[in-house]
Backbone as XML, in Angstrom:
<?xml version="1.0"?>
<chain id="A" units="angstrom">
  <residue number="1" name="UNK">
    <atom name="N" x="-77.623" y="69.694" z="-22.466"/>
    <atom name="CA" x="-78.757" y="69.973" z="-23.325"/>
    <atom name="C" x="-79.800" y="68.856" z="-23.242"/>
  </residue>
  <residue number="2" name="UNK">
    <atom name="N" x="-79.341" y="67.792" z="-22.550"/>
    <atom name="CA" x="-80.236" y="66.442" z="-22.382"/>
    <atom name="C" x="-80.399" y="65.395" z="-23.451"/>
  </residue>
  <residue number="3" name="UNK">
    <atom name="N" x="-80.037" y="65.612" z="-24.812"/>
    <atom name="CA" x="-80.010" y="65.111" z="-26.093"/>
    <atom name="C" x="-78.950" y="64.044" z="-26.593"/>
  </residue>
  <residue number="4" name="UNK">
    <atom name="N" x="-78.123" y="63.675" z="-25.288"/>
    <atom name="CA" x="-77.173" y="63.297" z="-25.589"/>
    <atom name="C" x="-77.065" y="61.955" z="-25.745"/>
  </residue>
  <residue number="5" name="UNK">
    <atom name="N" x="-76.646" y="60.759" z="-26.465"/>
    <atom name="CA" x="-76.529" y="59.865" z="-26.581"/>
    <atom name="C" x="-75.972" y="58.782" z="-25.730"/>
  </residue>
  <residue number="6" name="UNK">
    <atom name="N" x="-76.496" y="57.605" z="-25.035"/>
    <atom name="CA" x="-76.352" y="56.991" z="-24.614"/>
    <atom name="C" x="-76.385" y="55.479" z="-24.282"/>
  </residue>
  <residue number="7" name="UNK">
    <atom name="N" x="-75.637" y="54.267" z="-24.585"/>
    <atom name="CA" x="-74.488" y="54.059" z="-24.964"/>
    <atom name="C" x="-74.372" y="54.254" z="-26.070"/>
  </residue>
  <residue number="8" name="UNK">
    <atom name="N" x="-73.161" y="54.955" z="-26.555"/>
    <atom name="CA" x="-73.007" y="55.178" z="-28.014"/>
    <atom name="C" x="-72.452" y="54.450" z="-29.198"/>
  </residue>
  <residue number="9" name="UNK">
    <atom name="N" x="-73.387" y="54.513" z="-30.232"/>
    <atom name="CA" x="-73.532" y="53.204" z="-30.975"/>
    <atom name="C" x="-72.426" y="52.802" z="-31.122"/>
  </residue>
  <residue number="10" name="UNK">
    <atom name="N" x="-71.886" y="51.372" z="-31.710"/>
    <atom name="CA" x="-70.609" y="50.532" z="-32.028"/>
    <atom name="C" x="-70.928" y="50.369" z="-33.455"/>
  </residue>
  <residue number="11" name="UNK">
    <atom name="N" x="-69.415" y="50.492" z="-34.358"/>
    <atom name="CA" x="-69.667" y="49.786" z="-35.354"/>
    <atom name="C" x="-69.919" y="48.555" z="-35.832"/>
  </residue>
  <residue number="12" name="UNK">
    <atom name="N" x="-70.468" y="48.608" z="-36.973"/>
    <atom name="CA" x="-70.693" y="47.658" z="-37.674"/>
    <atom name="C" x="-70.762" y="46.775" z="-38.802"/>
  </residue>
  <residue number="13" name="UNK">
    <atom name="N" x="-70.939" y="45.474" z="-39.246"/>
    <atom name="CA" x="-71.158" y="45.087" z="-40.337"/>
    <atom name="C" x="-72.033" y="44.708" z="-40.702"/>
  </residue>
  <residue number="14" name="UNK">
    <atom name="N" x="-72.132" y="45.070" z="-42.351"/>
    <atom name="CA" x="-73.441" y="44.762" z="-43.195"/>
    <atom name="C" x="-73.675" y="44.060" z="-44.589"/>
  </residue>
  <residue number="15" name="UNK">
    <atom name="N" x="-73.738" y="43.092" z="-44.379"/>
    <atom name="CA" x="-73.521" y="42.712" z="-46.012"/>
    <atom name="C" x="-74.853" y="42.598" z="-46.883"/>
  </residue>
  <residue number="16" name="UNK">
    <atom name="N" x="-74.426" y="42.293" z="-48.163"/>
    <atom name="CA" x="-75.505" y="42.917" z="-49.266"/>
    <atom name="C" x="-76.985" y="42.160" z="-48.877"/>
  </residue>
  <residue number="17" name="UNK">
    <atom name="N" x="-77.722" y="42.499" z="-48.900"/>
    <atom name="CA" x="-79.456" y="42.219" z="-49.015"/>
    <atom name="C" x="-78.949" y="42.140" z="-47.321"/>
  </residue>
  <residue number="18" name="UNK">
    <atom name="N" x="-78.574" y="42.692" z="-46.276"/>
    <atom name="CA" x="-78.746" y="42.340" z="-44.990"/>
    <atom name="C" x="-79.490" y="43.295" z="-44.257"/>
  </residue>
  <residue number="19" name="UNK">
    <atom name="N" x="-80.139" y="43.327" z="-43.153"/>
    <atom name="CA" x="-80.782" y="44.229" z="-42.382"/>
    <atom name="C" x="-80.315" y="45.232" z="-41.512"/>
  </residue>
  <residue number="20" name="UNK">
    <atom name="N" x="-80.519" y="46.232" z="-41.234"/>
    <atom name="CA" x="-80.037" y="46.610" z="-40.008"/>
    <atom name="C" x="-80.837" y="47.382" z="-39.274"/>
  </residue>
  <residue number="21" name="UNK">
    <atom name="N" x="-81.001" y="47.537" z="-38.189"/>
    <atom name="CA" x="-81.690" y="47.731" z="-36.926"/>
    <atom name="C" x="-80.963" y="48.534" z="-35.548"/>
  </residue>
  <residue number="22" name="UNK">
    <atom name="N" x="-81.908" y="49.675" z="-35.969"/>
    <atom name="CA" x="-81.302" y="50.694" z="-34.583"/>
    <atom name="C" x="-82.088" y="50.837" z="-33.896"/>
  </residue>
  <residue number="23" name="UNK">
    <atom name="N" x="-82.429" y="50.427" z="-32.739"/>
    <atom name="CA" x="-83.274" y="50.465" z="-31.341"/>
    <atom name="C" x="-83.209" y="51.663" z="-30.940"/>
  </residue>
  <residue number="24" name="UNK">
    <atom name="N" x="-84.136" y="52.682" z="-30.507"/>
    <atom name="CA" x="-84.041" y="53.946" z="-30.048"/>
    <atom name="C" x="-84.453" y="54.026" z="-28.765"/>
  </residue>
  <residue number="25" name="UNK">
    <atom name="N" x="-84.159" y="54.105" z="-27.587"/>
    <atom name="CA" x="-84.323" y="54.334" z="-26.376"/>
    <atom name="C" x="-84.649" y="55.899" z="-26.164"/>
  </residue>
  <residue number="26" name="UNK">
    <atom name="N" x="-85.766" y="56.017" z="-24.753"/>
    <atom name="CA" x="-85.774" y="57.788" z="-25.188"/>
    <atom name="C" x="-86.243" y="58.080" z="-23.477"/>
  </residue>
  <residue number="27" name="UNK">
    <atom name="N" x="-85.096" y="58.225" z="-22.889"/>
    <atom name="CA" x="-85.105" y="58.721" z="-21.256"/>
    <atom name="C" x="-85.792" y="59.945" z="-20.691"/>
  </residue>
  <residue number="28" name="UNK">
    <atom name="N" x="-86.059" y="60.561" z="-21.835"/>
    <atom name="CA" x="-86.652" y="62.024" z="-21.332"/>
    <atom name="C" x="-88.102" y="62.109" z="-21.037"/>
  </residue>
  <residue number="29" name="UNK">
    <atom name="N" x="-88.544" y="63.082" z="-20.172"/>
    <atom name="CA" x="-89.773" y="63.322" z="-20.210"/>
    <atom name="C" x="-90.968" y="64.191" z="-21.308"/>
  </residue>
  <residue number="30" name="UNK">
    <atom name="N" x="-89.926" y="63.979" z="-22.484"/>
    <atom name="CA" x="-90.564" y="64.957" z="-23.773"/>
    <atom name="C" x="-90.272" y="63.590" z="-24.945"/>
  </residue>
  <residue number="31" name="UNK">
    <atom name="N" x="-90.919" y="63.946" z="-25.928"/>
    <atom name="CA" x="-90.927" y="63.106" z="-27.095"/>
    <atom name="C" x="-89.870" y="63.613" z="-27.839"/>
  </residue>
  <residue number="32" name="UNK">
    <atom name="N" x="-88.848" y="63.113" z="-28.669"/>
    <atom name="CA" x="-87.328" y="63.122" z="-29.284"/>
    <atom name="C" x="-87.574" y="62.431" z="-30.825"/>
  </residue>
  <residue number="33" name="UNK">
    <atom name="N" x="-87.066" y="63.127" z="-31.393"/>
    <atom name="CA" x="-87.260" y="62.345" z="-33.425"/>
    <atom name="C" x="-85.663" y="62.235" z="-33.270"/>
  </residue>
  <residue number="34" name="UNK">
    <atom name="N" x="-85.189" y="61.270" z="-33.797"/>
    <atom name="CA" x="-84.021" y="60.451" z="-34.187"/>
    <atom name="C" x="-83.907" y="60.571" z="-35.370"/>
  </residue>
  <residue number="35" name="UNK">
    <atom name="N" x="-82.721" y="61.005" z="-36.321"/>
    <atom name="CA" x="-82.571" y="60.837" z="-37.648"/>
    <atom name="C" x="-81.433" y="60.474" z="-38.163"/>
  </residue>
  <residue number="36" name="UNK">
    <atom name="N" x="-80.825" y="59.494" z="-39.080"/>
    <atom name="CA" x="-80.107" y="58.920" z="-39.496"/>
    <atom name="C" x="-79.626" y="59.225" z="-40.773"/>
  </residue>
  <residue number="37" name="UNK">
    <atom name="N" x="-78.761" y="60.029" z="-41.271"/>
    <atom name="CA" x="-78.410" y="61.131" z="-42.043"/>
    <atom name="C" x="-76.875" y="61.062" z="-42.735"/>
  </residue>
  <residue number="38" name="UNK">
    <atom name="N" x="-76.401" y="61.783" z="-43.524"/>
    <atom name="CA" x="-74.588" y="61.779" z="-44.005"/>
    <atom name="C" x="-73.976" y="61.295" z="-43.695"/>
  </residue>
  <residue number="39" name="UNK">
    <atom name="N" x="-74.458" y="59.488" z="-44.507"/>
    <atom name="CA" x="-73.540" y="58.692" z="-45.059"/>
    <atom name="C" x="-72.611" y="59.145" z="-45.598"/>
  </residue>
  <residue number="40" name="UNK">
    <atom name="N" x="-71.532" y="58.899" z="-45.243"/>
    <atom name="CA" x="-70.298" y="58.918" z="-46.351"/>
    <atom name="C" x="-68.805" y="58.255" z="-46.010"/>
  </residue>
  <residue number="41" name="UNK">
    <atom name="N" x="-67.878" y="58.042" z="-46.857"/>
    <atom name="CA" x="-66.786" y="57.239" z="-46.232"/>
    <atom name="C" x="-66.112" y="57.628" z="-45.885"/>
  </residue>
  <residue number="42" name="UNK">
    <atom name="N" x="-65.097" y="56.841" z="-44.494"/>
    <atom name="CA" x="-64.922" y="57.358" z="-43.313"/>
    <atom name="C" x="-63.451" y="57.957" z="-43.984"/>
  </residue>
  <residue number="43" name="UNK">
    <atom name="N" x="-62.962" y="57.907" z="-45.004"/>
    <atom name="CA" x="-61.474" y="58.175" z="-45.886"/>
    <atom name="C" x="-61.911" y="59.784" z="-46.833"/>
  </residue>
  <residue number="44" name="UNK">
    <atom name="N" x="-63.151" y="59.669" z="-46.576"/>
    <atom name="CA" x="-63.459" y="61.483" z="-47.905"/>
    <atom name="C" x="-63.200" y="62.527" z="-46.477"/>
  </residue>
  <residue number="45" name="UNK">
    <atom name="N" x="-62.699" y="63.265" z="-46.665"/>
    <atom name="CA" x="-62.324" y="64.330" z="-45.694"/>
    <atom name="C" x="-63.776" y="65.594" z="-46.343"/>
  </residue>
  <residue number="46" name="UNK">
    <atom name="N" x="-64.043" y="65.134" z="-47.158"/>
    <atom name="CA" x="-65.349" y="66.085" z="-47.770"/>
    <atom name="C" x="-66.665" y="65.962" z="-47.618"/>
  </residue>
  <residue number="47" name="UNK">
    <atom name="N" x="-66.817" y="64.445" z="-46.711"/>
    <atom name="CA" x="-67.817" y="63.915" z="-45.887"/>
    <atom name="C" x="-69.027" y="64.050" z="-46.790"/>
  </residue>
  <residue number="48" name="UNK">
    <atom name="N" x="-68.588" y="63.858" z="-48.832"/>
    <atom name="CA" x="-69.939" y="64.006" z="-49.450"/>
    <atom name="C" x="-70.651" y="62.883" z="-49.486"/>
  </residue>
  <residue number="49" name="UNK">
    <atom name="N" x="-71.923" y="62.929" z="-49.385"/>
    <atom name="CA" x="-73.193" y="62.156" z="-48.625"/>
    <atom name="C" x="-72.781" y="61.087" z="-50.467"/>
  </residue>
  <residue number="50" name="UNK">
    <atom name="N" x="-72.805" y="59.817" z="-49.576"/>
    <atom name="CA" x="-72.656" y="58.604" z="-50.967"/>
    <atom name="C" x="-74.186" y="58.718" z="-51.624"/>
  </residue>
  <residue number="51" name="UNK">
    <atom name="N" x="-73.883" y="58.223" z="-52.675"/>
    <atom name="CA" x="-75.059" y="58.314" z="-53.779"/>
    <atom name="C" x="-74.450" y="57.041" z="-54.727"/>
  </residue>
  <residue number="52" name="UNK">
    <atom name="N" x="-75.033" y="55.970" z="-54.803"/>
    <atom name="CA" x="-76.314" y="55.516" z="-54.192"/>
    <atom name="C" x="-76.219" y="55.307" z="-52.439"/>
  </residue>
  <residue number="53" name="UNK">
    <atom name="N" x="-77.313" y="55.305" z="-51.894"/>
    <atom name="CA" x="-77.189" y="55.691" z="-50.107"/>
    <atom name="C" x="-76.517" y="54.115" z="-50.133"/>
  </residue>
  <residue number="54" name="UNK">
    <atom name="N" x="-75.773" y="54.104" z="-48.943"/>
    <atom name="CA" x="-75.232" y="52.351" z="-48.623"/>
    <atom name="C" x="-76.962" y="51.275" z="-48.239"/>
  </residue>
  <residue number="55" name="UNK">
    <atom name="N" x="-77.555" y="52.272" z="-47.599"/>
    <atom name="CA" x="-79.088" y="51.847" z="-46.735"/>
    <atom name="C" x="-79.980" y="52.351" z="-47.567"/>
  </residue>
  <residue number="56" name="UNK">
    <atom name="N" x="-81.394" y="51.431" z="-47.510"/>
    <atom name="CA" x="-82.484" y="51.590" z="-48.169"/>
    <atom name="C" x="-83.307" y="51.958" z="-47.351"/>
  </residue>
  <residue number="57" name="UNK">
    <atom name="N" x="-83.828" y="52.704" z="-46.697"/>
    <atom name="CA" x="-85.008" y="52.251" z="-45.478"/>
    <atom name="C" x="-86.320" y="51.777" z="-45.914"/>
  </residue>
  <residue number="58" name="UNK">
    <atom name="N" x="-86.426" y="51.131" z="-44.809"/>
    <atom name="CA" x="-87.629" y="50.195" z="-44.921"/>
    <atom name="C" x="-88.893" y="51.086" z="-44.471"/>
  </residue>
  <residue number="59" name="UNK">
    <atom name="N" x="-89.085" y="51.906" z="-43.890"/>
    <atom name="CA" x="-90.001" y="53.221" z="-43.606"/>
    <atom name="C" x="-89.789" y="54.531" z="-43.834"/>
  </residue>
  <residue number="60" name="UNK">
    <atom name="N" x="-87.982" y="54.948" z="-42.741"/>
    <atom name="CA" x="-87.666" y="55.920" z="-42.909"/>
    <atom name="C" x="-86.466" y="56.057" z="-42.343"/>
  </residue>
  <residue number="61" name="UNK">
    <atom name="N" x="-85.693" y="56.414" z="-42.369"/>
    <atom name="CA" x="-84.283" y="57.101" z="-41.432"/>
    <atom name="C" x="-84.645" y="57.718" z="-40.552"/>
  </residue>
  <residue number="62" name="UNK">
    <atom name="N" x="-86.171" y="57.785" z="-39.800"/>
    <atom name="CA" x="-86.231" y="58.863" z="-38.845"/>
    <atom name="C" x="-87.088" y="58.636" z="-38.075"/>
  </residue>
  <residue number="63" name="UNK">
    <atom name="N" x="-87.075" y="58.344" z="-36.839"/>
    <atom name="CA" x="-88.369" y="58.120" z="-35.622"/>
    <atom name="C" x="-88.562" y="58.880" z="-34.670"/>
  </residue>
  <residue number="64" name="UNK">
    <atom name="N" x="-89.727" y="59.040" z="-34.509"/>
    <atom name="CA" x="-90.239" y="59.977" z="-32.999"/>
    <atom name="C" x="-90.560" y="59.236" z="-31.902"/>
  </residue>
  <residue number="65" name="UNK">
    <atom name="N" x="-89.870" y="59.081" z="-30.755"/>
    <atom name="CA" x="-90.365" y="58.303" z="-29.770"/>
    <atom name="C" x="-90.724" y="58.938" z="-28.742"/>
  </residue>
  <residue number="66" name="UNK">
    <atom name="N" x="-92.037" y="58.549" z="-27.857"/>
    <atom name="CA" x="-92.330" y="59.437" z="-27.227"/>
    <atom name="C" x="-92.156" y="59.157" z="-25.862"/>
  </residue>
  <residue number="67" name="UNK">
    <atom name="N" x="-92.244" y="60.219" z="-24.519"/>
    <atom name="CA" x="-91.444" y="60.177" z="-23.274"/>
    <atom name="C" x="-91.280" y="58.762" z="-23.098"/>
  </residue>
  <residue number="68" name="UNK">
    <atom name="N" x="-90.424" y="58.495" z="-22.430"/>
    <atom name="CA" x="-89.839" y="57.171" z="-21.570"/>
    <atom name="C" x="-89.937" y="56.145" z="-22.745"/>
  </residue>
  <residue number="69" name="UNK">
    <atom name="N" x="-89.814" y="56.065" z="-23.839"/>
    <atom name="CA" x="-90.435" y="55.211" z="-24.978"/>
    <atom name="C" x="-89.409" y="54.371" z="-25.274"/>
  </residue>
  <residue number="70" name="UNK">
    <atom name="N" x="-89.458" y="53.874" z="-26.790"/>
    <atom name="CA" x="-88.854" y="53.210" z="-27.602"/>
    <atom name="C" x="-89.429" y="52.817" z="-28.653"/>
  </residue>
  <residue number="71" name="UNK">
    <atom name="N" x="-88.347" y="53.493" z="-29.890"/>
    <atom name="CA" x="-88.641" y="53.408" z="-31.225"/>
    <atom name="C" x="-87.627" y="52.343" z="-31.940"/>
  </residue>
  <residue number="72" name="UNK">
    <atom name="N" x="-87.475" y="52.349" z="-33.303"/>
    <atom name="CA" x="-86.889" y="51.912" z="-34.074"/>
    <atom name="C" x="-86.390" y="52.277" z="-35.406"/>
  </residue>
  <residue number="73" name="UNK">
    <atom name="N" x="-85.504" y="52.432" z="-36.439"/>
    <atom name="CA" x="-85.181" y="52.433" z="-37.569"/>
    <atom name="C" x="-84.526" y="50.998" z="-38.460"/>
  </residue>
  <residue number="74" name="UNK">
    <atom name="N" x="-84.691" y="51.269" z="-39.218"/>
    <atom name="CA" x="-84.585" y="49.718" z="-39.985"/>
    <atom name="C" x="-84.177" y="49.697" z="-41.472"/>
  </residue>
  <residue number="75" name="UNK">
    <atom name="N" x="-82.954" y="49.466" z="-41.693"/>
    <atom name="CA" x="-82.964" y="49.851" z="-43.730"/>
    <atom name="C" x="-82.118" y="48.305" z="-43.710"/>
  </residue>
  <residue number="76" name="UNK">
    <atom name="N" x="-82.157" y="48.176" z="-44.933"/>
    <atom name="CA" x="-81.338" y="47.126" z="-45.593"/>
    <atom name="C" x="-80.720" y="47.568" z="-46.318"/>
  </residue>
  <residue number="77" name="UNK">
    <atom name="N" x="-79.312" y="47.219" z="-46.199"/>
    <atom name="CA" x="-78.161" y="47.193" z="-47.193"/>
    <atom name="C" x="-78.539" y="47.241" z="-48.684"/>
  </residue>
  <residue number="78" name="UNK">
    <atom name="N" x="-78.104" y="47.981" z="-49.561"/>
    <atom name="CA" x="-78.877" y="48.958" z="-50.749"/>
    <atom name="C" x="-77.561" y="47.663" z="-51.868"/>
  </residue>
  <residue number="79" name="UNK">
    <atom name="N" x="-78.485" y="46.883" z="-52.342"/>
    <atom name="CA" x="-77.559" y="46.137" z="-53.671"/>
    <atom name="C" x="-77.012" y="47.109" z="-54.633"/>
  </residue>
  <residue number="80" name="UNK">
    <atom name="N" x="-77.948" y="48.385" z="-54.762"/>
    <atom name="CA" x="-77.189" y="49.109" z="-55.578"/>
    <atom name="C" x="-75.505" y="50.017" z="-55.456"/>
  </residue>
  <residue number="81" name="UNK">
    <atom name="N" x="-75.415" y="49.590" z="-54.017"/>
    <atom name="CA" x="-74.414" y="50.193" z="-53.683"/>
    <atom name="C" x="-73.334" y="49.485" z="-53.336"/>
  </residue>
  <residue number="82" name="UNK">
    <atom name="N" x="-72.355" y="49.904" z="-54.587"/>
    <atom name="CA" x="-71.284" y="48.267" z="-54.510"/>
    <atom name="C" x="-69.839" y="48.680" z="-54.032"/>
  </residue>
  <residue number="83" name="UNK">
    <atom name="N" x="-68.876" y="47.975" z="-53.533"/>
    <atom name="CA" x="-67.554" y="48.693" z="-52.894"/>
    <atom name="C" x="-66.728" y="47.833" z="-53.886"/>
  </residue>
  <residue number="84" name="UNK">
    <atom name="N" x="-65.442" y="48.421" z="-53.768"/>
    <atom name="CA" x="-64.716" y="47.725" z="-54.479"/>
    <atom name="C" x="-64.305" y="46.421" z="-54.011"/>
  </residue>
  <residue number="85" name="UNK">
    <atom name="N" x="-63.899" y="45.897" z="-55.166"/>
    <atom name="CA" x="-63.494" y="44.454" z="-55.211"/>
    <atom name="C" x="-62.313" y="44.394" z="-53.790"/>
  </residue>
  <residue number="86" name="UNK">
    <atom name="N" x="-62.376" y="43.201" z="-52.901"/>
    <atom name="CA" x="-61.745" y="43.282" z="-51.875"/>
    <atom name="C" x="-61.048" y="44.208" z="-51.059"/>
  </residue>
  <residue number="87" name="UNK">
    <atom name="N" x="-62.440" y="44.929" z="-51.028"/>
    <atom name="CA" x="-62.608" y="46.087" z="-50.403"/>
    <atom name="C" x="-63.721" y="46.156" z="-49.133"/>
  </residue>
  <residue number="88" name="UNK">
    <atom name="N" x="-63.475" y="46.811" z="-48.148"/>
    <atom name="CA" x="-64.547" y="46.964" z="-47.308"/>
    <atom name="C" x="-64.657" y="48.501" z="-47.103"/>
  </residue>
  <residue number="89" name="UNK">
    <atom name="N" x="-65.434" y="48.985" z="-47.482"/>
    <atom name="CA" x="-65.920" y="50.251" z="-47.017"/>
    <atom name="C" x="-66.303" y="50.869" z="-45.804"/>
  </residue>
  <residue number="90" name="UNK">
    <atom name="N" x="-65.804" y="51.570" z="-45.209"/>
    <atom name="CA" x="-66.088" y="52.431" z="-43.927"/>
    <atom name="C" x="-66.795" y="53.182" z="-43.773"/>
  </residue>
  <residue number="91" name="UNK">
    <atom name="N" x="-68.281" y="53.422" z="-43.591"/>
    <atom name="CA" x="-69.210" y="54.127" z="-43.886"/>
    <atom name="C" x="-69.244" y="54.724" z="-42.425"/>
  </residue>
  <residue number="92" name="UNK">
    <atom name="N" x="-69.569" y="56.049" z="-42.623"/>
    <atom name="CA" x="-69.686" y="56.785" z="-41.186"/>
    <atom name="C" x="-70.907" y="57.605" z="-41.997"/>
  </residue>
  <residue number="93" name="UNK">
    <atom name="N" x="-71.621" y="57.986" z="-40.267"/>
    <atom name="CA" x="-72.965" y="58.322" z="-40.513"/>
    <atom name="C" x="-73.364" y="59.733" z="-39.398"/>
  </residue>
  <residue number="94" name="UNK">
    <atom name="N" x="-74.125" y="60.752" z="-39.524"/>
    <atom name="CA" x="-74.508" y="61.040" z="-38.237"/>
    <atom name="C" x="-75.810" y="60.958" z="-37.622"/>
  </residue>
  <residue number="95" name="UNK">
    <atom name="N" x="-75.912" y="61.173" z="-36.111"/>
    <atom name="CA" x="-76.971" y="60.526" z="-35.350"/>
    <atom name="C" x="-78.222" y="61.879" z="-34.754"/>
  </residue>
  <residue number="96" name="UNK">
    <atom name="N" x="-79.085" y="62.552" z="-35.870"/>
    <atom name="CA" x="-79.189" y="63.834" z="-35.522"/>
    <atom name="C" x="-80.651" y="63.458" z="-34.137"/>
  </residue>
  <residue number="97" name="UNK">
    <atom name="N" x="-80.805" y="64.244" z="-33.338"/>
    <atom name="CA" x="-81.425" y="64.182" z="-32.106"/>
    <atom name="C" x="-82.073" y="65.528" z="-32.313"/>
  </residue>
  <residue number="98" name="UNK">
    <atom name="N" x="-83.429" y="65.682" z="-31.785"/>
    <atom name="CA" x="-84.511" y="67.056" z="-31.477"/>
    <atom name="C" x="-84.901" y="66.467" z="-30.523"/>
  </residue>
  <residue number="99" name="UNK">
    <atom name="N" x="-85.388" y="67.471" z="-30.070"/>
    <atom name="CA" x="-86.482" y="67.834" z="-29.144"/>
    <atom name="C" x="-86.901" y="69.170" z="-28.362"/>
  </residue>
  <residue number="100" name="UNK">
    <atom name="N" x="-87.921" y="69.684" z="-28.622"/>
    <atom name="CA" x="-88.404" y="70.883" z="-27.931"/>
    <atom name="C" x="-87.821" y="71.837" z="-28.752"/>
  </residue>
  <residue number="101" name="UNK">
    <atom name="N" x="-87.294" y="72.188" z="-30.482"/>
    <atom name="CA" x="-87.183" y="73.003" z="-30.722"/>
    <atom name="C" x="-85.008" y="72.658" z="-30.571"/>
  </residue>
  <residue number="102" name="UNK">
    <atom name="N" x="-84.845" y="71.716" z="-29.983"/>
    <atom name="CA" x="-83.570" y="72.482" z="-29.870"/>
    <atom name="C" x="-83.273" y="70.514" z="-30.772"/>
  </residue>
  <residue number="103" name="UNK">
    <atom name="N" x="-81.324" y="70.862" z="-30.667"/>
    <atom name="CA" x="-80.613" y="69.892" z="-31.858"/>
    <atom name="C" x="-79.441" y="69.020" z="-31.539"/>
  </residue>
  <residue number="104" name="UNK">
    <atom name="N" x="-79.129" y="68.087" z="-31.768"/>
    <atom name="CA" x="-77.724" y="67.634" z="-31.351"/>
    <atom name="C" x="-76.910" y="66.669" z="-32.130"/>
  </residue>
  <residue number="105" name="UNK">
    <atom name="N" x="-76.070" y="66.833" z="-32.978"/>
    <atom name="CA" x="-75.879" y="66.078" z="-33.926"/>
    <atom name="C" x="-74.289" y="64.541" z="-32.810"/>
  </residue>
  <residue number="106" name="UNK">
    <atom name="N" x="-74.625" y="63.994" z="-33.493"/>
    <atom name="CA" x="-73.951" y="62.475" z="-32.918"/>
    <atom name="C" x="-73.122" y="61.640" z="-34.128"/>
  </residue>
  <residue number="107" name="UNK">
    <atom name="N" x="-72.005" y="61.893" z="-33.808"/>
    <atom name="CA" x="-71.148" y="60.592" z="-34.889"/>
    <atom name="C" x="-70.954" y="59.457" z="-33.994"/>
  </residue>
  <residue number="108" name="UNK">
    <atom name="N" x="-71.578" y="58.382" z="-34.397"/>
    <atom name="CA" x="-70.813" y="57.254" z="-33.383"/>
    <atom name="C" x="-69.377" y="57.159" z="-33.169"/>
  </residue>
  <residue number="109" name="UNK">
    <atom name="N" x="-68.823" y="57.499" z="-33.799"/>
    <atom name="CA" x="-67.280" y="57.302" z="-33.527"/>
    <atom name="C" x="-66.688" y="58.415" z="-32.938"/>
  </residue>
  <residue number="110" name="UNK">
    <atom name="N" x="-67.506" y="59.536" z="-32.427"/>
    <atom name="CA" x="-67.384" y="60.385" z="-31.528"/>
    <atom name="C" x="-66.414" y="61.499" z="-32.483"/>
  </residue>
  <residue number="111" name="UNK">
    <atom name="N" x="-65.931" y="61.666" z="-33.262"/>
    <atom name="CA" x="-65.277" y="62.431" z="-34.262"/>
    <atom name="C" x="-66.458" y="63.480" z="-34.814"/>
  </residue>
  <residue number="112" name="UNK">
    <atom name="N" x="-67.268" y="64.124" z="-34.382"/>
    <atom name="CA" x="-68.017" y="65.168" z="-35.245"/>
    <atom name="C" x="-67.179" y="66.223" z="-35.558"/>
  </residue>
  <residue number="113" name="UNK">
    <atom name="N" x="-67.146" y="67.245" z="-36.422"/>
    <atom name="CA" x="-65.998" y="68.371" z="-36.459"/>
    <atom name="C" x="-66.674" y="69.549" z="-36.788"/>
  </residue>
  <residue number="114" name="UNK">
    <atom name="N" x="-66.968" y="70.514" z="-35.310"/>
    <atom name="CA" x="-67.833" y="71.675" z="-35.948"/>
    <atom name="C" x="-67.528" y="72.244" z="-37.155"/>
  </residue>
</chain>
């Protein structure tokens, strides 16, 4: 379908007031919107989207980059969103991809489940 992700992201860590930064690379000869979407922890089998979000964005969860390009997304770690006491939370996310009308959804950890 051409939409497909490449290298696919690694996890990570984030601690409170910290940044984070996703570089968008875009190989195609068409322009592609990137969206960064259903947070939730990697232990809920019900995959309900956390509230408060773990990420704040700093613009948006979502970029259009155009042919051969490179974009960016950018949120900081949300203070309002606290884990338990000696606890680390496993936040899984998905990586949604367009272009031309068509869709491709992306879990970094390669686990999506139609």
């Amino acid at each position: 379908e051409g939409l497909e992700i490449s290298p696919i992201p690694t996890r990570f860590t984030a601690g409170q007031h910290e940044l984070v930064l996703w570089m968008v690379g875009n190989t195609l000869n068409k322009a592609v919107t990137v969206r960064l979407e259903k947070f939730h922890l990697d232990d809920d089998d019900t995959a309900k989207e956390l509230d408060p979000s773990p990420i704040i964005w700093l613009v948006e969860g979502t970029v259009t980059v155009g042919p051969k390009g490179t974009g960016s997304i950018v949120g900081l770690r949300n203070p309002a969103y606290k884990v338990k006491p000696l606890h680390v939370d496993r936040v899984k996310y998905t990586i949604h991809v367009e272009a031309d009308g068509k869709a491709m959804d992306h879990d970094p950890d390669g686990d999506i489940k139609p």
